[in-house]
C-alpha positions as CSV (number, residue, x, y, z in Angstrom):
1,X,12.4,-25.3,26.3
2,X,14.7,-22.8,24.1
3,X,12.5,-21.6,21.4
4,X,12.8,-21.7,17.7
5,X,13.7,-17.7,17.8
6,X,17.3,-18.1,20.4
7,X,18.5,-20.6,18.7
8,X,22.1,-20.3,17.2
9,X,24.0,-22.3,14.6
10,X,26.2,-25.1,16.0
11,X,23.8,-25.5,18.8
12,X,22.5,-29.1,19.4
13,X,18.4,-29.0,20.5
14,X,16.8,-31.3,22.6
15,X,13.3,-30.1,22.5
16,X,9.5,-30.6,21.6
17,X,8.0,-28.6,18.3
18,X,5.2,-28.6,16.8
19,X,5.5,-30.0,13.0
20,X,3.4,-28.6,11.1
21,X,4.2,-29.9,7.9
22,X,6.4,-33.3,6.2
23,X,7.1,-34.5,3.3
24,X,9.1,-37.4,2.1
25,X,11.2,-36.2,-0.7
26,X,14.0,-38.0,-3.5
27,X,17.5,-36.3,-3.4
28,X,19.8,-35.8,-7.0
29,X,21.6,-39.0,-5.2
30,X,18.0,-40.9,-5.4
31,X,17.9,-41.3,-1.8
32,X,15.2,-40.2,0.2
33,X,14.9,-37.4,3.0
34,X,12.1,-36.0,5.5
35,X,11.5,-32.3,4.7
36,X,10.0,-31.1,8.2
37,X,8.7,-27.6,9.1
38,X,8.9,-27.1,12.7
39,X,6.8,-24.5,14.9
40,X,6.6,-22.7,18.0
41,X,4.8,-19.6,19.3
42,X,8.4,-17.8,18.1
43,X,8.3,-19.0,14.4
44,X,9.2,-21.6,12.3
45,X,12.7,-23.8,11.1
46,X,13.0,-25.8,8.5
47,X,14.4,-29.5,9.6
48,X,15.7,-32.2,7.5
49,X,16.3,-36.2,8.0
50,X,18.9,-37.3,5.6
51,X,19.4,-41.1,7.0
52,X,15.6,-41.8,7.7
53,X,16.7,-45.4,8.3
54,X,18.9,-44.9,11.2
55,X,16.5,-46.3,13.2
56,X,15.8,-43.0,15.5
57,X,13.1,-41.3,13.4
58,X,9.8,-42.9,15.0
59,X,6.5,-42.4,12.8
60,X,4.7,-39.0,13.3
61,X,2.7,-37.0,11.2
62,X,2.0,-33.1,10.6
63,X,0.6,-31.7,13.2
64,X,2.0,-33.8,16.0
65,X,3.6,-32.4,18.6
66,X,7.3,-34.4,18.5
67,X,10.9,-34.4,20.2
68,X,13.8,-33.7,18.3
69,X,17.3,-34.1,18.7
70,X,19.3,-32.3,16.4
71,X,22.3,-30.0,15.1
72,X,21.8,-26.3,14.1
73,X,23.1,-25.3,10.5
74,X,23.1,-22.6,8.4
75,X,22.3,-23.5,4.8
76,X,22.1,-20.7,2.2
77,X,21.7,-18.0,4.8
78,X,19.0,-19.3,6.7
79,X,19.0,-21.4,9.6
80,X,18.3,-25.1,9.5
81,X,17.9,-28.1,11.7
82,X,20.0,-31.6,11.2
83,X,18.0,-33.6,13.0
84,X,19.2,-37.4,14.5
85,X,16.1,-38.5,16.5
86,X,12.7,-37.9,16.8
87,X,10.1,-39.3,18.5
88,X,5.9,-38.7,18.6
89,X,5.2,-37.1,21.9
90,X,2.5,-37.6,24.3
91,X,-0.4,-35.7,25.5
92,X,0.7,-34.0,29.0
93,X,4.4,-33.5,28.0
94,X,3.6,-30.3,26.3
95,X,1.8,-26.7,26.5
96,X,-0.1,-26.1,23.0
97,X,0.6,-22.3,24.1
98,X,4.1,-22.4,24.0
99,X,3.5,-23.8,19.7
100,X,0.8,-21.5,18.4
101,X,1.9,-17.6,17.5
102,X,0.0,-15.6,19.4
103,X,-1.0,-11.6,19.2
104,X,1.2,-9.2,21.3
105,X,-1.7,-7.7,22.5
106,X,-4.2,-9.1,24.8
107,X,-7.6,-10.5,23.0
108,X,-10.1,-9.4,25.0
109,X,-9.0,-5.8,25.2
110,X,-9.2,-6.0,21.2
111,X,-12.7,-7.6,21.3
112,X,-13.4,-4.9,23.2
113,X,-12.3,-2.2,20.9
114,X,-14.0,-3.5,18.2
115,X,-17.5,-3.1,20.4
116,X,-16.7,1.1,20.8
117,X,-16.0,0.8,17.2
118,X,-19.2,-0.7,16.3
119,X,-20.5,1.7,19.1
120,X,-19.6,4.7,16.7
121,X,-21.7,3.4,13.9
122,X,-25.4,5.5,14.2
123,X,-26.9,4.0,11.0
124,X,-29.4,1.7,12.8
125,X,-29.4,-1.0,10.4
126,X,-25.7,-1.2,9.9
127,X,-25.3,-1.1,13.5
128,X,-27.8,-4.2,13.3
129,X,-26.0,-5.5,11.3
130,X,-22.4,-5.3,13.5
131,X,-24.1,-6.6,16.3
132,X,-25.7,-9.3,15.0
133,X,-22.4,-10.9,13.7
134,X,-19.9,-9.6,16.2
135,X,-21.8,-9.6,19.7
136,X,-25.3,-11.8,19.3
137,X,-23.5,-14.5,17.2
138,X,-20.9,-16.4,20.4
139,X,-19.8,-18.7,17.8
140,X,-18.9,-16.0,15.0
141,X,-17.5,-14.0,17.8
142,X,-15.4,-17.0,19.2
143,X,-13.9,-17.5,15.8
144,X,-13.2,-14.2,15.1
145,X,-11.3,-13.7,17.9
146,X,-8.7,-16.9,17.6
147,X,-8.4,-17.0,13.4
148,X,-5.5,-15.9,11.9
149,X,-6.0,-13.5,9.0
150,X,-3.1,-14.7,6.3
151,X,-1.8,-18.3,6.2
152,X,1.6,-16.6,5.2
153,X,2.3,-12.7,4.8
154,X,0.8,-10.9,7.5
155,X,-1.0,-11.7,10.8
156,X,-0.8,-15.2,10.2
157,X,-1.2,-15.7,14.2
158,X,-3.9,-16.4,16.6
159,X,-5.6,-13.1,17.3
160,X,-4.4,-11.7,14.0
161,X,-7.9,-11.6,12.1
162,X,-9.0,-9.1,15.0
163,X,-6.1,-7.3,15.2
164,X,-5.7,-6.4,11.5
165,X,-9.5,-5.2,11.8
166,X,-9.0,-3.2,14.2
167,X,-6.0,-1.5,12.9
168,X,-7.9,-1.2,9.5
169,X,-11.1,0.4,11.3
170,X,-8.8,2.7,13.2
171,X,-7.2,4.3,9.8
172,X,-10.7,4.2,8.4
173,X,-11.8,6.3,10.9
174,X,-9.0,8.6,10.5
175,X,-9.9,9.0,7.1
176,X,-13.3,9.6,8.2
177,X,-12.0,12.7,10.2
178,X,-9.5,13.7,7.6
179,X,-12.2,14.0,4.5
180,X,-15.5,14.7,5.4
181,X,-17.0,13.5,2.8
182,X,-16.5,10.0,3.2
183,X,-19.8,8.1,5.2
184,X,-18.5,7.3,8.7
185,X,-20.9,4.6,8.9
186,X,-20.4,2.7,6.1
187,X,-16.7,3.0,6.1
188,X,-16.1,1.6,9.6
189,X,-19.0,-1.1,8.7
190,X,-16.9,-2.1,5.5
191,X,-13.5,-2.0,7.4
192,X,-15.0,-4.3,10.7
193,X,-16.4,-6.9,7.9
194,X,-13.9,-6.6,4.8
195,X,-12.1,-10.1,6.4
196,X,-15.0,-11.9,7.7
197,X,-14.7,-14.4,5.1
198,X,-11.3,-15.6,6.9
199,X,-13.3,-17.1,9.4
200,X,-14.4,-20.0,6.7
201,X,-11.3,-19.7,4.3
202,X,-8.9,-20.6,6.7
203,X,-9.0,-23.5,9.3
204,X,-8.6,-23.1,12.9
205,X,-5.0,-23.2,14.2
206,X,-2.5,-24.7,14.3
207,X,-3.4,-26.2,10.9
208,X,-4.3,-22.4,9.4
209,X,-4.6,-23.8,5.9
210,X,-6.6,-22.9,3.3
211,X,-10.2,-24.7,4.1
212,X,-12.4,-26.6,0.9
213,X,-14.2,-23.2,0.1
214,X,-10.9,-21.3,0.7
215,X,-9.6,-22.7,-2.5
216,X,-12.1,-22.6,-4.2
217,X,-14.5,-19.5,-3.8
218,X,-11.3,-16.9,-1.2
219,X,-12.3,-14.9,1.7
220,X,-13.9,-12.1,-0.7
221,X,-16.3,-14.1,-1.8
222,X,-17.2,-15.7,1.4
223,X,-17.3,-12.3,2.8
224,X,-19.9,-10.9,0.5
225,X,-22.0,-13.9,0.7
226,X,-21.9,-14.1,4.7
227,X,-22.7,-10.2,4.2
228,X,-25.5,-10.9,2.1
229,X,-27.6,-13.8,3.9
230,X,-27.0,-11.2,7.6
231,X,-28.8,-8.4,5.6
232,X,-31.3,-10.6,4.4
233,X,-32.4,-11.0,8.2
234,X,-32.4,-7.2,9.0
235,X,-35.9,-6.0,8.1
236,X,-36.2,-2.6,5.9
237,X,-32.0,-2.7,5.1
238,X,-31.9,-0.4,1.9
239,X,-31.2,-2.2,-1.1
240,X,-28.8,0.4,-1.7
241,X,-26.6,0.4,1.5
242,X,-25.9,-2.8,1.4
243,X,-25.2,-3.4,-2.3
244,X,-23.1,-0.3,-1.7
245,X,-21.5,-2.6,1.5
246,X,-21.0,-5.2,-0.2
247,X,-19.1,-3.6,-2.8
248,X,-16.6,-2.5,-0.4
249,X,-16.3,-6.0,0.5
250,X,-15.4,-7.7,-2.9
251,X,-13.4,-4.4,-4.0
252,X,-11.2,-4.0,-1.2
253,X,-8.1,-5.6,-2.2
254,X,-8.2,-2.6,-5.2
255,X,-7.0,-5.0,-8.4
256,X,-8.2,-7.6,-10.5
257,X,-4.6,-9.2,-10.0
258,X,-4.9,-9.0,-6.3
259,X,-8.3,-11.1,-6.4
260,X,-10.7,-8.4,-6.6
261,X,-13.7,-9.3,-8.6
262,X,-14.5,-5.5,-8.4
263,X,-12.3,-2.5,-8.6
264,X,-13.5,0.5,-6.4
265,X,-16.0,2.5,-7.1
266,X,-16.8,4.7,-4.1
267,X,-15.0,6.8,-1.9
268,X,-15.5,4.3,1.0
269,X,-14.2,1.2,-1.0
270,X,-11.0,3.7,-1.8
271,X,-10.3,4.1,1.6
272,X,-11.1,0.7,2.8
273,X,-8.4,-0.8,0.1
274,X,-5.5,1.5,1.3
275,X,-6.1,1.3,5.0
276,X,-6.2,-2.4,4.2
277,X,-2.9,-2.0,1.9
278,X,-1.4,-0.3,4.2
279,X,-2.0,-2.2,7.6
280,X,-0.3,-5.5,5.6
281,X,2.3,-4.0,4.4
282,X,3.5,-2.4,7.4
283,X,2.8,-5.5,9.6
284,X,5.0,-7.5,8.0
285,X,7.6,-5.1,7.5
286,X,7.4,-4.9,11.3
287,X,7.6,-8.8,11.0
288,X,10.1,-8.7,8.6
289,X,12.3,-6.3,11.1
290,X,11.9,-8.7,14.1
291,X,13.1,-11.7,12.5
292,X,16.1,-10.1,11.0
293,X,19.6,-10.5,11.9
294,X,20.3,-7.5,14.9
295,X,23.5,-6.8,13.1
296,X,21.9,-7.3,9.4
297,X,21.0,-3.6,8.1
298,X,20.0,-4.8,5.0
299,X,17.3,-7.2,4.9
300,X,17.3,-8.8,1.6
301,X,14.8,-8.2,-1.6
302,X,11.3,-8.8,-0.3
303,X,8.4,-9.8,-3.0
304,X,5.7,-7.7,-1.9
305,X,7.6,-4.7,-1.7
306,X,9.6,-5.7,-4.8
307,X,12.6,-4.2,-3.2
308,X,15.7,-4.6,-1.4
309,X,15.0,-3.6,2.2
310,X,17.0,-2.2,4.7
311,X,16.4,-1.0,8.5
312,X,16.1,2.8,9.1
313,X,19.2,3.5,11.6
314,X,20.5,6.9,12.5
315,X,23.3,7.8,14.8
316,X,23.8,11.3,15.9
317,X,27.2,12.9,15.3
């Protein structure tokens, strides 16, 4: 199959995607059109039926795995697909691998850096804690390893939950090293757990959409309440220590605006909300870069840097 990622406009695809989501909508003409977003492991295109009664769109639905025929346009700047036929496919005529984003780096080797991580953490009943929920627990562990950790943004791949915690837990430990006064313990505690509430806000792949209590209570939320009933097990946990985790927990995206119920208000909550900060932002600048144009230096104005980015080149004299 050529994936989503080498394709080129003018080219005409003959190919299975994933669609992952359709809608039937009106045109200004008051004719109506199929508004499909198509997937693969390289990314997505958006797809469009304008005749849906030429008699080669078949019935599917999101999330079936379909063949289409179609043309490769460019509309407003961004690639499109004009698609003639399309058909439901069968089990057997496809790989789910090749449809589903997956993390660069290997999943077990993560898993396994998150276990020396948990290994540097002394405090016996936060270490209790860690290995209750991310080595005792198979089916915490098992959804931990394959959830995404954004439906959009950042990491929004299979493996991306544990790779954004463990390059948050690596830059809390930094910090750690850099300013002593910061508790090791706690900080790399807070930074393992700050996300486990993504395990129940979002839904499994390759749906990754935003789950009943995802709407309506967030990952923060969930977080601190998954936090709180795993305490409740440990006998003698400090009152304090885990308030004081917990905290970390709801304040760690820094801003009321950004869905913080709390703002921080320790040194480790501090640190946990810039590591986190920081790890988004630069993942999906690093995103942003790989799905640019290789010619393109500028890249457009991007929200979440409220800016007009461009790529860093440099070419000696």
């Amino acid at each position: 199959m050529k994936y989503i990622s080498e394709l080129r406009e003018g080219e005409i695809t003959h190919d299975i995607y994933l669609c992952k989501q359709v809608q039937t909508l009106v045109a200004k003409t008051g004719k109506s059109y199929l508004s499909i977003i198509l997937q693969d492991k390289t990314g997505t295109l958006d797809a469009k039926v304008w005749d849906i009664t030429s008699g080669g769109i078949e019935d599917f639905d999101a999330l079936d795995y379909i063949y289409v025929e179609g043309e490769v346009t460019i509309f407003q700047g961004t690639m499109q697909l004009k698609c003639r036929r399309i058909r439901k496919c069968h089990e057997g005529e496809y790989e789910p691998s090749d449809y589903l984003p997956y993390s660069r780096f290997d999943i077990e080797a993560m898993y396994k850096k998150l276990l020396d991580y948990i290994g540097l953490v002394k405090e016996k009943h936060l270490r209790a804690l860690l290995e209750d929920m991310f080595i005792h627990d198979e089916e915490l562990v098992s959804q931990f390893k394959k959830h995404s950790a954004a439906k959009s943004v950042h990491h929004g791949f299979v493996g991306g939950l544990l790779e954004h915690t463990l390059s948050v837990t690596s830059l809390c430990v930094k910090f750690a090293e850099q300013y002593s006064y910061l508790n090791k313990d706690l900080l790399i505690t807070a930074a393992i757990c700050h996300d486990i509430g993504k395990t129940k806000e979002l839904s499994e792949m390759p749906a990754n959409d935003y789950t009943d209590d995802g709407n309506l209570l967030g990952h923060i939320v969930i977080g601190y309440e998954m936090l709180g009933e795993r305490i409740s097990r440990i006998e003698g946990f400090p009152h304090a220590l885990g308030s004081m985790l917990r905290h970390c927990v709801l304040a760690h995206h820094g801003e009321y605006e950004f869905g913080s119920p709390k703002k921080p208000a320790l040194a480790e909550a501090i640190a946990l909300h810039f590591a986190d900060n920081l790890d988004a932002k630069m993942e999906t600048m690093r995103e942003l870069l790989e799905s640019a144009d290789m010619n393109a230096e500028w890249l457009g104005f991007q929200r979440l840097f409220e800016s007009n980015m461009r790529k860093t080149t440099y070419k000696e004299d």
